[in-house]
N, C-alpha and C positions, 0 to 999 in steps of 0.2 A: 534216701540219705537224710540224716538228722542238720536240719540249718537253723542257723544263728545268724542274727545281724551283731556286729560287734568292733568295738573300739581298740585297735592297737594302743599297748599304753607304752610310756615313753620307759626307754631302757634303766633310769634312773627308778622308776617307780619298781621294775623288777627286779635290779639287784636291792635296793631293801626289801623286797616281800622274801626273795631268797634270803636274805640274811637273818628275817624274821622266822622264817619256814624253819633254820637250824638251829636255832634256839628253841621253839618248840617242838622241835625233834628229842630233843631231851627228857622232856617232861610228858608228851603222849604220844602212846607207841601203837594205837589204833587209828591210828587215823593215815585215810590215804592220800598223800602230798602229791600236788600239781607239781610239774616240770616249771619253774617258772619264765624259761623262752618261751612257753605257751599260755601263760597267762595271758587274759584282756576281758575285757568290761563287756559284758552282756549286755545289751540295750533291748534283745527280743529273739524268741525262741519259737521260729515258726515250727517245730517238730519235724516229722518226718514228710517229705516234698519228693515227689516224680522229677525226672529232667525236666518236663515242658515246665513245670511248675518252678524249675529252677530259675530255666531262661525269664522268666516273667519277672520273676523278683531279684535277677541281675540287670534287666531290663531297667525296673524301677529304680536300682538304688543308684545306677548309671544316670539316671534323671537328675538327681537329688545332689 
């Protein structure tokens, strides 16, 4: 499976990116818009991870 470490951002910051995403909806019609209840801040992209490799890096962040 594809994992990410990543920051939930506060609800305030996602209805302006929506509000921002439907205004540019107007003006470019190639581009593919994120849902933004799914938006959040990337901090790291460990790619694709095994389960045991999962548990190790819940393990860790569980630490932190």
């Amino acid at each position: 499976m594809r994992v990410f470490i990543a920051i939930e951002l506060p609800e305030s910051v996602k209805e302006e990116i929506a509000r921002i995403q439907e205004k540019l909806k107007k003006t470019r019609d190639k581009i593919k818009w994120v849902d933004p209840a799914l938006i959040h801040l990337t901090l790291k992209f460990l790619g694709e991870i095994n389960e045991k490799g999962l548990e190790k890096v819940i393990g860790a962040m569980e630490k932190v």
